[in-house]
Each structure stands twice: as C-alpha cells, then as structure tokens.
N, C-alpha and C positions, 0 to 999 in steps of 0.2 A: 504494500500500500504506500503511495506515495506518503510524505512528510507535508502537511496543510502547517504552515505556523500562523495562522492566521487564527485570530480569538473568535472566528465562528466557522463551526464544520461543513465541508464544501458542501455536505449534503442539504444543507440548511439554507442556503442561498436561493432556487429557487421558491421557498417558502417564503421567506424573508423581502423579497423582491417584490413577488407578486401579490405583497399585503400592503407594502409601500404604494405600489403603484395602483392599487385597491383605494388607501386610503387619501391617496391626491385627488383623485376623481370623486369621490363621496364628497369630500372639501370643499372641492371647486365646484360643485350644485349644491353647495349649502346643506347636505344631509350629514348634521354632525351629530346626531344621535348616533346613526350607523357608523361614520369615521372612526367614534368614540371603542366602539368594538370591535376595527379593525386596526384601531392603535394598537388595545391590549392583545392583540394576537401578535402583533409586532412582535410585540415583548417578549409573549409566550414563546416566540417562536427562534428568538434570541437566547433565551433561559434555555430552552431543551437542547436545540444544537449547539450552545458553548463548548470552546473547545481549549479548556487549560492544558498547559504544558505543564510535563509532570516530572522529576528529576526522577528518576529509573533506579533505584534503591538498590544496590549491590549484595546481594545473598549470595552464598555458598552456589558452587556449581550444580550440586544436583538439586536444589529448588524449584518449586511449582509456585508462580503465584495467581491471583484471581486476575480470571480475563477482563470484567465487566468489575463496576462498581455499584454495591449491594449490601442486601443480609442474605446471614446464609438463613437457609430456614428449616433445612434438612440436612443430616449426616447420617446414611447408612452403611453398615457392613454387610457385603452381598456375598450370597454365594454361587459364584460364578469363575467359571474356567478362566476367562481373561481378566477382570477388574475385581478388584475389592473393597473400591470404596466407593459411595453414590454420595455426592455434594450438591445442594439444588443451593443459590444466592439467586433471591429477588429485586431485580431493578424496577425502581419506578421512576416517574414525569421527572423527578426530583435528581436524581441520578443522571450523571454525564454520560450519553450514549456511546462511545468509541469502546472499541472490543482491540483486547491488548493480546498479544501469545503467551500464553504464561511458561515457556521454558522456550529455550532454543531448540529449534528442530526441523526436522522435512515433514511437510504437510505428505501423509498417505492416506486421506481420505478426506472429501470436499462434495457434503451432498447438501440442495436446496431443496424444500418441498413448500409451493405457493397454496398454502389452507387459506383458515379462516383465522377468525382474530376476537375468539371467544375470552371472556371474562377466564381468568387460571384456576375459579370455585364450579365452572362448568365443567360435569362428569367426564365430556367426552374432548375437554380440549387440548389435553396430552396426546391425543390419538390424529387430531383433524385441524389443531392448528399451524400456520407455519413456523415454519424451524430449519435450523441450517445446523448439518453436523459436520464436525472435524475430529480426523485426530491428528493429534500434534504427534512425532516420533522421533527421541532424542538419537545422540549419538552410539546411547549405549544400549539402545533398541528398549528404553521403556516409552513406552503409549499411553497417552494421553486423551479419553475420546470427551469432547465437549459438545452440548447440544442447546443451541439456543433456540427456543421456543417464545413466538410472538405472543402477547396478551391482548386486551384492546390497546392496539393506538392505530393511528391514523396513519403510518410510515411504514413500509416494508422493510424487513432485515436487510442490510445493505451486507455482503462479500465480496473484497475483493484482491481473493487469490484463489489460486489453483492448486491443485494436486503436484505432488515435488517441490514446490515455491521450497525455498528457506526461510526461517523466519530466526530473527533474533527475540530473545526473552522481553518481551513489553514490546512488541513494535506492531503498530497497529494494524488492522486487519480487516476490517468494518466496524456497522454503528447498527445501536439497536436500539430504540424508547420502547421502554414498558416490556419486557420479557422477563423468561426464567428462564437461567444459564444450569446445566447439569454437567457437572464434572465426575465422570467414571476414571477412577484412579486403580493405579495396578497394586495386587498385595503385598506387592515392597516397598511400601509408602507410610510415613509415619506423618497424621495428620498434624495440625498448628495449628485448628480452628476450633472455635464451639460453636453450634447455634447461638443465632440471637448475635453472634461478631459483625462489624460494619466492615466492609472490606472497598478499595478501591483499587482497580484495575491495575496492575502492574508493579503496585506497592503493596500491597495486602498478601502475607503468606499465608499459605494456602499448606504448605508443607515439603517435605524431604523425599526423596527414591531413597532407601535403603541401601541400595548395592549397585 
C-alpha cells in the first residue's frame, strides 16, 4: 500500500469533496437548514477517514501486533489442527480505519467476499456479511490468518494487496469503518492481551511465536 502522509485517508476524499461541493450549492440557494447537515457530514466524514501517523513501536522479532484499532472482545482456545488461538477486536465510527500487518511477512492468502453489512448482534452476519481474509506468513513459516468482517457502515473494506506482496510489520494494507477483525493465531503463541484491552493498530501487542 502506498504511504498517504497526508492527515486524511485517500479513501476519504471522494467523501469529503463531494459534501463540500454539496454544501456550496445548498449555500448559494439559500437552503441553510440542509447546508447545516451537510456541514456536519463534512466533519463526520473528516473524523472517520483521519489518518494519524503513528511511530511503529519496536518489539522483539517474533511479535504479533493488532492490525486495526479496537477492543478485543473475544479470546479463544481452539481446537484445531492449524491455529490455536481465536482473537475477535471490535472497531467502531470512533476508531481510525487503516488496517496495519501485524508481523512481517509474505501475504499467502488474499480473499474478498462483497455481502451484506448487517448489525454484528445479527444471527447470520458472521456467515453473509462482507469480509476480507488474509494470512500473513512469516519467515519462519508461522501463519497468521486474519478476517475482517464489515458491520453496518456505509464504506466497503478497502485491500490493497495481493497474494506474495511482502509486507513489513505495521505497514498498511487497507481501511475498514465499523468491523470485527479475527485473528486465528498458531499454538506456538503466547498471548499479551485480555479482553476488554484497547489496542491500536501497529502499536498494541497482540503477543509472541514461541519458536
């Protein structure tokens, strides 16, 4: 993903723009009722695409940190053949949407599925809404599989790499408003988090590979 240094994410510009150019026309026929509410979308639309720069916190080499910034809200121990630990962090409006790598590694696996963008207290929206899966794969062949799943917002998951890409540890990747990120970690992982921790993308440990 290219480097945006610019204090609003490029995603956010055509938003941004066309509420500008919204609100000059409402202005200039004198309809400042309506102006009035497409000022505060300005804003809105300013607040959720922000895109601070973040100094990249330097942990130990075999570190995992969180992709997105969140709560986590889940920690489970699974029992399954490849991963061992299931991590769910909840972003919402309030939360900076840029999605970070959380270890360095060769992307082997890069899938999109365009659902729907049900409430995450709806039965079936683990199944049917969109979500974008990766796994991350270090050097020393531990796997990473992360799954961002949409909630209601009005933006589609944005990715933008591919399968083999390289990635360095924090380096961005896309942007998501309002989802839940699931991280399937392998059973040579000793976690760093509890529920209920605030974690922010790229600084927030997440935990160790073992070996």
């Amino acid at each position: 993903m290219r480097s945006n240094l610019l204090p609003i994410a490029k995603e956010g510009w055509n938003y941004i723009l066309g509420a500008i150019a919204l609100y000059l026309v409402l202005s200039f026929i004198d309809l400042d009722f309506l102006s009035f509410f497409v000022f505060l979308s300005i804003v809105f639309f300013i607040y959720v695409f922000r895109n601070p720069e973040r100094e990249i916190v330097s942990f130990q080499e075999a570190s995992v940190v969180s992709p997105v910034d969140g709560v986590v809200t889940l920690i489970e121990e699974l029992k399954d053949e490849v991963y061992g630990y299931k991590v769910e962090i909840d972003s919402s409006y309030f939360n900076v949407g840029l999605l970070r790598a959380p270890v360095s590694s060769t992307l082997s696996d890069v899938n999109f599925y365009s659902g729907a963008r049900l409430s995450k207290f709806t039965v079936t929206a683990k199944d049917i809404n969109e979500n974008a899966t990766i796994v991350f794969t270090d050097t020393a062949k531990n796997s990473i599989k992360v799954v961002h799943t949409l909630k209601q917002s009005f933006k589609s998951i944005g990715i933008e790499v591919i399968e083999s890409q390289t990635l360095s540890q924090g380096s961005r990747y896309g942007f998501m408003i309002n989802g839940v990120t699931t991280l399937y970690l392998p059973k040579n992982f000793r976690l760093n988090l509890s529920v209920g921790n605030e974690v922010t993308a790229a600084n927030g440990l997440v935990g160790y590979f073992t070996n």
